[in-house]
C-alpha positions as CSV (number, residue, x, y, z in Angstrom):
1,X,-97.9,193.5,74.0
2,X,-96.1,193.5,71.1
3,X,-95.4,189.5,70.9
4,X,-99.6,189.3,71.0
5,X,-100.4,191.8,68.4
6,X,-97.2,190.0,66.3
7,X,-98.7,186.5,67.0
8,X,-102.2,187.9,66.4
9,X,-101.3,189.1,62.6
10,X,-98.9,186.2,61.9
11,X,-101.7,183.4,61.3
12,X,-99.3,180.9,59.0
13,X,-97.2,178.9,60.9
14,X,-93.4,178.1,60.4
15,X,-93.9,175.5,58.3
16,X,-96.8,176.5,56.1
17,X,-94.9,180.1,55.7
18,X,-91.3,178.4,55.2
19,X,-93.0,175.9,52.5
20,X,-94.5,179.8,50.7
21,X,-91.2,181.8,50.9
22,X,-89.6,178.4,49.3
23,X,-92.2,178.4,46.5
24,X,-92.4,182.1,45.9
25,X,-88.7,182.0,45.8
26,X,-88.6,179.7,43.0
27,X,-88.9,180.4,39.5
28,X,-88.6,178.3,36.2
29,X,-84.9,177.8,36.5
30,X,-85.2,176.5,40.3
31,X,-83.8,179.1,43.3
32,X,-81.4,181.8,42.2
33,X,-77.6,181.3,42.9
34,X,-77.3,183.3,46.1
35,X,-77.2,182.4,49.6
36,X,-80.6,183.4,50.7
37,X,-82.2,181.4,47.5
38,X,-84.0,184.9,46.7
39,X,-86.6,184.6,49.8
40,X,-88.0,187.9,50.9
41,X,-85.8,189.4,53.8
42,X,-88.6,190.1,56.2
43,X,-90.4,186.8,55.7
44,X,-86.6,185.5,57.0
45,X,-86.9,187.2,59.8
46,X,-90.7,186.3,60.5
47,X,-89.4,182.6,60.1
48,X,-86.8,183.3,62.6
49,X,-89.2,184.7,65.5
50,X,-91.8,182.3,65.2
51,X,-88.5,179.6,66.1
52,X,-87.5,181.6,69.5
53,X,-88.9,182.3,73.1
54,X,-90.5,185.5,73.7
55,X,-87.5,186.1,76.3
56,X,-85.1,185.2,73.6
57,X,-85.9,187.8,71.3
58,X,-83.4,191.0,70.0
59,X,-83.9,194.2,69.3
60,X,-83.4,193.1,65.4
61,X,-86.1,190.6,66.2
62,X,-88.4,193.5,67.9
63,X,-87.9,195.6,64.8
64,X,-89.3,192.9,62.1
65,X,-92.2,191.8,64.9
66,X,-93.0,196.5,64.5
67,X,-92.9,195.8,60.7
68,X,-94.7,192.8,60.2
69,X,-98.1,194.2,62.1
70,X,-97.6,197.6,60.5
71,X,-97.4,196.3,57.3
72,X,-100.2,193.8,58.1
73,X,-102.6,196.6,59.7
74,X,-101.8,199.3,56.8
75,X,-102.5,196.5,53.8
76,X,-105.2,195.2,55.9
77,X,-107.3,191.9,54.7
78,X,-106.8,192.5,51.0
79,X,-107.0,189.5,49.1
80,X,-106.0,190.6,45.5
81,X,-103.2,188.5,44.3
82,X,-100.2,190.8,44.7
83,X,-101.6,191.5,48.2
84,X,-102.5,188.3,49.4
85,X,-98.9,187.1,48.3
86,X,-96.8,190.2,50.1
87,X,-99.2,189.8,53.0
88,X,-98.5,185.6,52.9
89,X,-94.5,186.8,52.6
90,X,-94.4,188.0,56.1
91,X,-97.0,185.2,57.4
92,X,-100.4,186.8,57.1
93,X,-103.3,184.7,55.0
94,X,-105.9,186.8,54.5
95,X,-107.9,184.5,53.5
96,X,-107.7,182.8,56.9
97,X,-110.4,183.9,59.0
């Protein structure tokens, strides 16, 4: 139930969400020296879901799927910028219908 309701709620795919997270990341001086390039931890771990089998996933994986559509049904479809851009940070256009 829980890999429908995540794939319900998640409606950008890995490569429209990894090109956001890569964008947001930046800034004017380009990605920030450390490892992760400054991309938002959960949107990492959205990114690494959408790549696996349902009967591949962990429990880390399970926790992140519990986040994402809590997150996503708390904030609901707001489409104010700072919304829209934590909600596109785990996946979620709300603009998308």
């Amino acid at each position: 139930m829980l890999w429908e309701e995540f794939h319900r709620v998640v409606n950008m795919n890995s490569e429209e969400l990894r090109a956001y997270l890569l964008a947001d990341a930046s800034n004017e001086e380009g990605f920030p020296p450390d490892p992760d390039m400054g991309i938002d931890e959960l949107g990492r771990s959205v990114l690494h879901v959408l790549s696996k089998r349902k009967g591949d996933l962990t429990k880390t994986d399970l926790d992140a799927m519990r986040r994402v559509v809590e997150l996503v049904e708390t904030m609901g479809d707001k489409t104010d910028d700072q919304s829209r851009r934590e909600l596109m940070s785990v996946g979620h256009d709300p603009l998308r219908g």
